[in-house]
C-alpha positions as CSV (number, residue, x, y, z in Angstrom):
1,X,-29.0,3.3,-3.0
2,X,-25.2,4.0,-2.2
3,X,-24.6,7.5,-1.8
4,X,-21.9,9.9,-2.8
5,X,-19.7,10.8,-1.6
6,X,-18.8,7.7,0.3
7,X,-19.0,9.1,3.9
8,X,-16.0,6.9,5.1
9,X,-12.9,8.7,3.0
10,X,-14.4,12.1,4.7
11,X,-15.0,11.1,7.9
12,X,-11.2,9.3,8.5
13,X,-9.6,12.0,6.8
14,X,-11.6,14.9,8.8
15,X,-10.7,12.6,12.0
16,X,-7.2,12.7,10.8
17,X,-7.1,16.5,10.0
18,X,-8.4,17.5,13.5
19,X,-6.2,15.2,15.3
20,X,-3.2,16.7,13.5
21,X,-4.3,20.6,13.8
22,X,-6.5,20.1,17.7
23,X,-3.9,17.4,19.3
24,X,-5.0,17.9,22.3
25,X,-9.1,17.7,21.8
26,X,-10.9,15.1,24.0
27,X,-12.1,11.6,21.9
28,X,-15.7,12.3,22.1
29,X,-15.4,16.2,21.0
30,X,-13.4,15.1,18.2
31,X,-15.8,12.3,16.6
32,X,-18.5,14.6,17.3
33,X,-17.0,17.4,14.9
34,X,-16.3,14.9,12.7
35,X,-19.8,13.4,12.5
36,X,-21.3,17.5,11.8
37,X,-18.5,18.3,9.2
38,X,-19.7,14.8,7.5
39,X,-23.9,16.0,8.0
40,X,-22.6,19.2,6.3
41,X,-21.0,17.7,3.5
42,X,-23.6,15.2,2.7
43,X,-25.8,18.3,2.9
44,X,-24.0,20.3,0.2
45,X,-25.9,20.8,-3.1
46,X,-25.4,18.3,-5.8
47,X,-22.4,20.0,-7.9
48,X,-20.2,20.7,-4.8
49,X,-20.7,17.4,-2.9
50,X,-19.9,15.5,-6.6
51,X,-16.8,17.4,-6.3
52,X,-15.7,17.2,-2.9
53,X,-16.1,13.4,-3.1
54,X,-14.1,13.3,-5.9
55,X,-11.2,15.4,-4.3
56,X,-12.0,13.0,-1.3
57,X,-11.6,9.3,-3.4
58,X,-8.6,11.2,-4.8
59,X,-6.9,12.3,-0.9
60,X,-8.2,8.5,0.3
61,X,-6.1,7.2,-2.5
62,X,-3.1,8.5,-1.9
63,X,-3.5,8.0,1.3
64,X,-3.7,4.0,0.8
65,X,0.2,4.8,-1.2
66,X,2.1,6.9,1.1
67,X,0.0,6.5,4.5
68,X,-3.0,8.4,5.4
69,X,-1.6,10.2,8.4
70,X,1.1,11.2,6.4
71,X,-0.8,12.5,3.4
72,X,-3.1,14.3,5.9
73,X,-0.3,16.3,7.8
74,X,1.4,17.0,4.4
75,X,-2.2,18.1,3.0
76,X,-2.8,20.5,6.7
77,X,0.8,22.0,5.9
78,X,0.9,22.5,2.3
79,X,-1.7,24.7,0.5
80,X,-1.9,22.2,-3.0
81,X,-4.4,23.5,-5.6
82,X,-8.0,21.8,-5.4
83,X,-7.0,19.3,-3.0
84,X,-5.9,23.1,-0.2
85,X,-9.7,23.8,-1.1
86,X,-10.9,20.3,0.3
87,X,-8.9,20.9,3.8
88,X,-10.1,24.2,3.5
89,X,-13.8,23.1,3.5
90,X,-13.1,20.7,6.2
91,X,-11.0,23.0,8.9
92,X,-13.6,25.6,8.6
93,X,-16.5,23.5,9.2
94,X,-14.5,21.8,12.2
95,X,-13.0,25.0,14.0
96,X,-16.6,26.6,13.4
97,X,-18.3,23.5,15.5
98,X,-15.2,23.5,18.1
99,X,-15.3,26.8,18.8
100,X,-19.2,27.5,18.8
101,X,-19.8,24.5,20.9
102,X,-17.1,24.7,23.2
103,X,-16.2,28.1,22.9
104,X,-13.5,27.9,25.9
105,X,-11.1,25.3,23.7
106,X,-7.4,26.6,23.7
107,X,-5.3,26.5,19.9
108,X,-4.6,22.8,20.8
109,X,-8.2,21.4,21.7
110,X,-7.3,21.3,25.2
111,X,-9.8,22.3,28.1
């Protein structure tokens, strides 16, 4: 049984979000915040993973219009109603892995 929300639209625009706001955080740090923002998403109750899949399909298609890393740095500079509250969710839950795991990480990602 598929499951909702798709993990795919989460995970590439979470990968997305950190690149833009932790440039300079190693490959394998990065997809393994991504991978716990997506088991804490997926681990949500009902009501709030139904809407932040929705917001998500919505960011994932405008994303496919004007470019996803385009939307995405847009989205991490401009607070926009609902869709604010989606990078919201998904900056805390990064910087709150980043900084817990590796809690020597400078403002960029870096070392």
């Amino acid at each position: 049984m598929p499951t909702f929300p798709p993990p795919g639209p989460i995970a590439g625009f979470c990968d997305r979000l950190v690149a833009h706001d932790l440039p300079d955080l190693p490959d394998g740090r990065r997809a393994e915040v991504v991978a716990f923002a997506g088991r804490r998403i997926a681990a949500m109750p009902t009501p709030m993973r139904l809407g932040v899949g929705l917001v998500s399909c919505a960011v994932e298609g405008g994303g496919r219009l004007v470019g996803r890393t385009r939307l995405t740095s847009f989205l991490a500079r401009h607070p926009i109603p609902v869709v604010g509250e989606y990078v919201r969710l998904v900056r805390s839950l990064v910087y709150a892995r980043v900084w817990d795991a590796w809690p020597d990480t400078s403002p960029t990602g870096g070392s």
